[in-house]
C-alpha positions as CSV (number, residue, x, y, z in Angstrom):
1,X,5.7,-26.7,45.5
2,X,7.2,-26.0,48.6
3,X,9.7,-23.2,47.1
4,X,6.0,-21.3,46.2
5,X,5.0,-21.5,49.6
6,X,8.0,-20.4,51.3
7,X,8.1,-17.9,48.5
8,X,4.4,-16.5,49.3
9,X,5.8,-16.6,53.0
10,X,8.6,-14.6,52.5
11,X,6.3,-11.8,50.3
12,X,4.1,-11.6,53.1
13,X,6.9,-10.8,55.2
14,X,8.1,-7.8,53.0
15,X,5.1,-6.7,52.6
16,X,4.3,-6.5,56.1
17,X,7.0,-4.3,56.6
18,X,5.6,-1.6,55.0
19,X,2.7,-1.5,57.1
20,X,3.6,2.0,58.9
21,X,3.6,3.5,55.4
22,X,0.1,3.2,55.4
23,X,-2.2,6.2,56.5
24,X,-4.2,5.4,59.2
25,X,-8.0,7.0,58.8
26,X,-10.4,8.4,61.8
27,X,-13.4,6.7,62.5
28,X,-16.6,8.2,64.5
29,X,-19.7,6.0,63.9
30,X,-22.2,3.1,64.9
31,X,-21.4,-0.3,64.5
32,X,-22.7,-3.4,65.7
33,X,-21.9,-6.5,67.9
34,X,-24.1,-9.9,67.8
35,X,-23.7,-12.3,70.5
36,X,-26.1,-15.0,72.0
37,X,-28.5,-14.3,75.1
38,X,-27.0,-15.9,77.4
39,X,-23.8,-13.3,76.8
40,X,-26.2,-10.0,76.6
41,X,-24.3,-8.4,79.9
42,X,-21.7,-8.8,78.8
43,X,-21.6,-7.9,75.0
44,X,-18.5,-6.1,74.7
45,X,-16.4,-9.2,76.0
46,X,-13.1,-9.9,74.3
47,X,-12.9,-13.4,75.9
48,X,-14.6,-15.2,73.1
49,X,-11.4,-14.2,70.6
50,X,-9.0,-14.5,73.4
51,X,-10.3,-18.0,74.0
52,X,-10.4,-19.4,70.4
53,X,-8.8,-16.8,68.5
54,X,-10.2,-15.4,65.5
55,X,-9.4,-14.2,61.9
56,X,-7.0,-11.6,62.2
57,X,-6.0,-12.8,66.2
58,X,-4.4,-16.2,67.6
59,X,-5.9,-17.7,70.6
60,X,-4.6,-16.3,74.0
61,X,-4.5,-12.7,72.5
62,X,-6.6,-11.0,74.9
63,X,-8.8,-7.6,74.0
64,X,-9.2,-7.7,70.2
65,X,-13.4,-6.9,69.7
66,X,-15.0,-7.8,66.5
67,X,-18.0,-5.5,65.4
68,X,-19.8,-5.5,62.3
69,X,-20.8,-2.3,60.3
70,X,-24.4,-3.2,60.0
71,X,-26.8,-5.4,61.7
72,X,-26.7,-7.1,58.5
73,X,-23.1,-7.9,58.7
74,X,-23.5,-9.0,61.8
75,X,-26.5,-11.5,61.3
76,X,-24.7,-12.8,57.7
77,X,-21.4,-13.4,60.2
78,X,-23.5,-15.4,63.0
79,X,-26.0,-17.5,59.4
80,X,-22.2,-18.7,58.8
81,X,-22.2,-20.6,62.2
82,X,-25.5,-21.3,62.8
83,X,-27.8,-21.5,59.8
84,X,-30.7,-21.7,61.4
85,X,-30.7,-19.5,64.0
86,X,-31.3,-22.1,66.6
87,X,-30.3,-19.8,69.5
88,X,-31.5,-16.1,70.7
89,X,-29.3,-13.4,69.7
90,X,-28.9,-10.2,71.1
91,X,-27.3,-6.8,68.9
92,X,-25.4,-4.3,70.2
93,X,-25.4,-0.9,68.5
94,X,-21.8,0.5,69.5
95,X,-20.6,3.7,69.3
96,X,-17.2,3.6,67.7
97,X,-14.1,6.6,68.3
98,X,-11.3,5.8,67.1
99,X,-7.9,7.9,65.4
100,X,-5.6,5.4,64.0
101,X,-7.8,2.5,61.7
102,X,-5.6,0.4,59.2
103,X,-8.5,0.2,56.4
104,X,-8.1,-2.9,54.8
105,X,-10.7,-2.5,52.4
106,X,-8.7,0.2,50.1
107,X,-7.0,-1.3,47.1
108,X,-4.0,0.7,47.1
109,X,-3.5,-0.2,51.2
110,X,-3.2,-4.1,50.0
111,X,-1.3,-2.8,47.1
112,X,1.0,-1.5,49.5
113,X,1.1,-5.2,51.8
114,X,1.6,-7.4,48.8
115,X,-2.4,-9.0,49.3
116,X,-6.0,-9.2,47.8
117,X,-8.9,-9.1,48.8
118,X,-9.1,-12.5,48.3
119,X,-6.7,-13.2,50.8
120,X,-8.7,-11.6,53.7
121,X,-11.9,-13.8,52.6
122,X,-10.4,-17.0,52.1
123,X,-10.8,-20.0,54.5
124,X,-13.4,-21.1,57.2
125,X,-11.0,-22.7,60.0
126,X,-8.4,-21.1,61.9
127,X,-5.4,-23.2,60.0
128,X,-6.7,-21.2,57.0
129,X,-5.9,-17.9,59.1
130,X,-2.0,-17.2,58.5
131,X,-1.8,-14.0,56.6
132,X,-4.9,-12.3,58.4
133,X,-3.3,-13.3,61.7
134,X,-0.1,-12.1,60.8
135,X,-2.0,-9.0,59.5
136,X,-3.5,-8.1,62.7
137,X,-0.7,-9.0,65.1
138,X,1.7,-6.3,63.2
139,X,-0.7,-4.1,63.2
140,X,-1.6,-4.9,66.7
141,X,2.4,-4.4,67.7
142,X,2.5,-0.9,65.4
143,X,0.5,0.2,67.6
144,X,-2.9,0.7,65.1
145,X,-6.2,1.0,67.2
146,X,-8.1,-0.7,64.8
147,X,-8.8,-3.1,61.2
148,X,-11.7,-2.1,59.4
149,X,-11.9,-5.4,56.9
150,X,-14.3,-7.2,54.3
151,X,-16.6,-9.4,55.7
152,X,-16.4,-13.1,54.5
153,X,-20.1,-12.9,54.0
154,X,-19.5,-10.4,51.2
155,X,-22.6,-8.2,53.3
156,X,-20.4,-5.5,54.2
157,X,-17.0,-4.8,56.3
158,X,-16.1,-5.1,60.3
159,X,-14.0,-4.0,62.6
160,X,-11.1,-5.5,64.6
161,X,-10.7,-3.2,67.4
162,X,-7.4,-3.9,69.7
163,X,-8.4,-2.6,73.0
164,X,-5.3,-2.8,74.6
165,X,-4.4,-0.3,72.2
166,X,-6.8,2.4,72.5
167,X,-6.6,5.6,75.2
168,X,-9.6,6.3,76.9
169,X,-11.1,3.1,76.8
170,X,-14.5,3.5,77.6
171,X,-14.7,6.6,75.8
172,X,-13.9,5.1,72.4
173,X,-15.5,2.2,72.1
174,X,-19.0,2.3,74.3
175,X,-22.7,0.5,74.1
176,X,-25.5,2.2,73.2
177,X,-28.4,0.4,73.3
178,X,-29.2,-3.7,72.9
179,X,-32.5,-5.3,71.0
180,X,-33.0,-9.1,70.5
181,X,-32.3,-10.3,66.8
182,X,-35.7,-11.4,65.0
């Protein structure tokens, strides 16, 4: 038992080394951000993630900003947490430029990292995070601007955007426009 786990280790490893042979892709879109009303000014914050981490970043990381591709994605992500919707929630429609995305929703890109699908999905507490974290801190260190990645709510994808590495900041990641959730 413990040989397969150190073995699954150790093939995570490799295949993380082969994540500069992947071929970044351009994105220039809309996507979204969900956050409760008491955090509407400030809707772009990274200090949620920095604070308790998140699935592809360990607490204490600071500037990694999760977006979801659709409202729905957004509202499936928040249902996980609170099922009833016991708070107000505001949505962010975010305008999204970015040059160098690691798109982890391509078969052939896991291929090429030694993971499914499956792997990206699994687990609901940060313990369960190891090879997403690990994920998104080498590609956070290769310099990558961005993980586009399945959702766990199966409603879509999101985004991991690492702030800290993008050029023009405020340029490449900006609000548009903010609505209350109904």
């Amino acid at each position: 038992m413990g040989n397969s786990r150190l073995s699954k280790s150790k093939e995570l490893f490799l295949g993380l080394s082969n994540i500069s042979k992947i071929v970044p892709i351009s994105l220039d879109n809309f996507f979204f951000r969900i956050v409760s009303q008491k955090h509407e000014k400030h809707i772009l914050s990274t200090e949620g993630s920095r604070i308790s981490g998140g699935r592809y970043n360990n607490p204490g990381i600071d500037g990694i900003l999760y977006l979801g591709e659709s409202k729905e994605v957004c509202t499936a992500e928040i249902k996980r947490k609170d099922p009833l919707f016991s708070l107000k929630y505001i949505i962010g429609k975010v305008e999204v430029k970015l040059d160098k995305v690691l798109d982890l929703g391509r078969e052939e890109n896991l291929k090429i990292l030694g993971i499914k699908k499956e792997d990206l999905i699994k687990g609901e507490k940060a313990g369960e995070y190891k090879v997403t974290r690990e994920i998104g801190r080498e590609a956070y260190k290769k310099g990558y601007e961005a993980l586009l990645v399945p959702s766990i709510t199966g409603k879509g994808n999101n985004l991991v955007v690492f702030i800290p590495n993008l050029k023009e900041k405020s340029e490449r990641v900006k609000l548009i426009k903010t609505s209350q959730v109904k």
